[in-house]
C-alpha positions as CSV (number, residue, x, y, z in Angstrom):
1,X,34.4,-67.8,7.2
2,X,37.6,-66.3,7.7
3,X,38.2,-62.3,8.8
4,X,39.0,-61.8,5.1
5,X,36.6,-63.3,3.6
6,X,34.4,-62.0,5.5
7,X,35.6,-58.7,4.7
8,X,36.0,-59.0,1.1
9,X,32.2,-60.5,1.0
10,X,31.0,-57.3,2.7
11,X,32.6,-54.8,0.8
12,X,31.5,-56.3,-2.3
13,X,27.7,-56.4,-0.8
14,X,28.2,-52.8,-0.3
15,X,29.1,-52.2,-3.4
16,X,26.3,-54.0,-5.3
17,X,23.7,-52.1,-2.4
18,X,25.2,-48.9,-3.2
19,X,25.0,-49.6,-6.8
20,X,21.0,-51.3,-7.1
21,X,18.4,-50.0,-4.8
22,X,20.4,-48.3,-2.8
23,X,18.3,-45.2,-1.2
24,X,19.5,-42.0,-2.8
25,X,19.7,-39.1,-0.7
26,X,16.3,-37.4,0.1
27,X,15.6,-34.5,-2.7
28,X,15.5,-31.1,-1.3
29,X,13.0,-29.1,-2.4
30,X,14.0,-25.9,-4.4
31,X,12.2,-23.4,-2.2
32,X,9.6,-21.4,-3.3
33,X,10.5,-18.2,-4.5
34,X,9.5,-14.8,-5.9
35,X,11.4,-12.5,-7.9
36,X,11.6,-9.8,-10.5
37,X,14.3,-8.7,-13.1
38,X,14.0,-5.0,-11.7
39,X,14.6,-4.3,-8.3
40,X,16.0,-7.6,-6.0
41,X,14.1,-7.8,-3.0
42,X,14.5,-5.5,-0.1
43,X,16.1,-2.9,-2.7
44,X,14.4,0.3,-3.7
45,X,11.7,0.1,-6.9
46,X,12.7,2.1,-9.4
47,X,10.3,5.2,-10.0
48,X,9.1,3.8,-13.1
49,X,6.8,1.4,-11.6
50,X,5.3,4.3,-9.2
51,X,1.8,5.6,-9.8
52,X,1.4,8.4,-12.4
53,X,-1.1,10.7,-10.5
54,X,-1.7,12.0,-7.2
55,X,1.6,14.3,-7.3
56,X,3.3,10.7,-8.5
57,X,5.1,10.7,-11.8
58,X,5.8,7.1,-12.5
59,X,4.7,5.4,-15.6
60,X,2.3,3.0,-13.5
61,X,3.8,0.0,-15.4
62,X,4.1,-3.3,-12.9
63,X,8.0,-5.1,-12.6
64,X,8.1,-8.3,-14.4
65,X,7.9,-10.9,-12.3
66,X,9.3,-14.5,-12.2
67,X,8.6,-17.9,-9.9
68,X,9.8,-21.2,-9.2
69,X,9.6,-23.7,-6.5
70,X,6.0,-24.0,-6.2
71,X,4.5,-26.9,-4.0
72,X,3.4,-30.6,-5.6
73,X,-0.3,-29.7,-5.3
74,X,-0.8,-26.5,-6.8
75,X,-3.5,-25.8,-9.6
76,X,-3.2,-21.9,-9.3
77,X,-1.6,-18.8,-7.9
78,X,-2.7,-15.7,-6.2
79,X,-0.7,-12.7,-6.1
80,X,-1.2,-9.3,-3.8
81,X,0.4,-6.2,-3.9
82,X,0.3,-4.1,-0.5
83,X,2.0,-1.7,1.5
84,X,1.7,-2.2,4.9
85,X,3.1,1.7,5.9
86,X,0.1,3.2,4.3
87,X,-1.9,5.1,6.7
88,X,-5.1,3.1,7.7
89,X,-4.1,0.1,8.1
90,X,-2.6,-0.5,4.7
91,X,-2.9,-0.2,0.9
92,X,-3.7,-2.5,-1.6
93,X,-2.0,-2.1,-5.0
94,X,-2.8,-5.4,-7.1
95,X,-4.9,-8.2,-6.7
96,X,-4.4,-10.7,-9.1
97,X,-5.9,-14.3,-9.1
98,X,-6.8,-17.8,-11.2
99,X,-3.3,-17.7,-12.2
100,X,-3.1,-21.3,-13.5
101,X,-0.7,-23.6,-12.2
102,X,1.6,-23.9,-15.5
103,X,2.6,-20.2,-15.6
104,X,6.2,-18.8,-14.1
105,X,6.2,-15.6,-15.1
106,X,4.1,-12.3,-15.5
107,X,5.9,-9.7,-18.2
108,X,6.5,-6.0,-17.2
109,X,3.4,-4.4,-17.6
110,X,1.1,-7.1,-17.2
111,X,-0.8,-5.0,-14.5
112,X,-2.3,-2.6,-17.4
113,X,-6.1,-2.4,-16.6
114,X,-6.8,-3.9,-20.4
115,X,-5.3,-7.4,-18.6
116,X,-3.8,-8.7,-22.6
117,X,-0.6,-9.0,-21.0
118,X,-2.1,-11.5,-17.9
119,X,-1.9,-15.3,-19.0
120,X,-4.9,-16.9,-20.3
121,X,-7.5,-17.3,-17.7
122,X,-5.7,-14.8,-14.8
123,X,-8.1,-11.9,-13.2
124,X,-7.2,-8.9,-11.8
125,X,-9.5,-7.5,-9.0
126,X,-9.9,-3.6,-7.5
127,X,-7.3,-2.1,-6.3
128,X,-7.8,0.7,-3.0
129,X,-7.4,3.4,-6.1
130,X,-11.0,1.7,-6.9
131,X,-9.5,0.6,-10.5
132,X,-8.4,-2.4,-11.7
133,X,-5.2,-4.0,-12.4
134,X,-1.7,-2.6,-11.0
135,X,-1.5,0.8,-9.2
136,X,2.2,1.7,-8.6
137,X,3.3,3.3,-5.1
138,X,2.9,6.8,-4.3
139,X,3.5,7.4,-0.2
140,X,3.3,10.6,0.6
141,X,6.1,12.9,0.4
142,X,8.4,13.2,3.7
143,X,6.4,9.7,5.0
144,X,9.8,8.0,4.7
145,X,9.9,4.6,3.2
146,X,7.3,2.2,2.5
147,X,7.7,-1.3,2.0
148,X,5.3,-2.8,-1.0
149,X,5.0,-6.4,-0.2
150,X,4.5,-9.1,-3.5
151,X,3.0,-12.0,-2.4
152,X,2.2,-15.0,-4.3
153,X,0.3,-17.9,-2.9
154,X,0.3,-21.5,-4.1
155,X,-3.4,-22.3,-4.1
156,X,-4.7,-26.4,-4.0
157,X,-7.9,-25.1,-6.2
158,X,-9.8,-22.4,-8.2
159,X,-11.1,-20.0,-5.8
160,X,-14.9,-19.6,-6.8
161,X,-16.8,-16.6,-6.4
162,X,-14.5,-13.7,-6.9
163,X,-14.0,-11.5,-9.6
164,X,-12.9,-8.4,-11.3
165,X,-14.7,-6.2,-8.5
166,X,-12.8,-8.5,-5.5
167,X,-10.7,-6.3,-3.0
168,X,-7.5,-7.2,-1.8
169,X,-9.6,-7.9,1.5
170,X,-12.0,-10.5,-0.2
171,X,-9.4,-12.6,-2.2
172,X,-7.4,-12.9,1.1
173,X,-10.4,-14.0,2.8
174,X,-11.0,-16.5,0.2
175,X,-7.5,-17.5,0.2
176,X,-8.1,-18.9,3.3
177,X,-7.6,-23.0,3.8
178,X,-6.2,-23.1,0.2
179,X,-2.3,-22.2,0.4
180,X,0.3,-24.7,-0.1
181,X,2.7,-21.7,-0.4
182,X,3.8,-18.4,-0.2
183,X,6.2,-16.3,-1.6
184,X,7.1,-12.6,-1.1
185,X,9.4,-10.0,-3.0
186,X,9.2,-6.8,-0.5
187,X,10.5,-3.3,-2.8
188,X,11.3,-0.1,-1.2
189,X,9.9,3.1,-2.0
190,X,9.7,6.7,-0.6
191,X,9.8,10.5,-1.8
């Protein structure tokens, strides 16, 4: 076979490879992310969302909220609320949990106490205000900023055992051994 031929005969081979069974280029994952429609992360929470009480005068409603990304695997989400800055060791706002797989989204609000805004199946445990469902910040005045940290984990199973008396503590001790993933919105707030 001449140089030419030769030539010719390759560049069509590459073009029927490239064409039929050609690898494609590896798929990229979309990474897993967390977000809301009313504050981007590392911004300030609007006061709205603060607690109403305790010299707080927020309306105590939770942001919506809004995922994509999780891992191949998952069959639920988790999702914590806590402020790290709060004397003590830390707060814990919301603890929600057996947030089936299917769901994307949690509607502003969804946090009331009465749950009928959570998806079919979800739980919302104790938060350190000893009530359930969302409690909004409220630092204390001149403490500068706090940082409250969303978190929601990508869970291989049901977490068994836990329920709406479970402490922010518990579920992340049960969470343990059971996260594909994790996603965090962090939103500012001080007064």
């Amino acid at each position: 076979m001449n140089v030419l031929a030769y030539g010719i005969a390759s560049s069509l081979f590459s073009l029927l490879w490239m064409a039929d069974g050609a690898p494609s280029a590896p798929h990229t994952p979309q990474p897993f992310e967390l977000k809301s429609s009313a504050f981007a992360s590392g911004a300030a929470l609007p006061s709205q969302y603060s607690y109403s009480g305790y010299g707080c005068t927020g309306r105590n409603t939770s942001p919506a909220l809004a995922w994509s990304g999780a891992p191949n695997g998952t069959k639920y989400f988790a999702l914590t609320l806590f402020d790290p800055d709060a004397r003590g060791g830390g707060f814990w706002h919301w603890i929600v949990f057996d947030i089936p797989a299917d769901v994307t989204q949690l509607p502003g609000n969804a946090g009331a106490g009465s749950g009928s805004l959570m998806p079919q199946g979800a739980v919302q445990g104790r938060n350190d205000f000893q009530t359930v469902g969302y409690a909004g910040p409220c630092p204390p005045p001149g403490g500068g900023a706090h940082h409250y940290r969303f978190t929601l984990y990508a869970l291989d199973q049901h977490l068994d055992g836990l329920s709406p008396l479970t402490s922010g503590p518990t579920l992340v001790s049960a969470l343990r051994g059971h996260v594909l993933g994790k996603a965090e919105l962090i939103g500012i707030f001080q007064r």
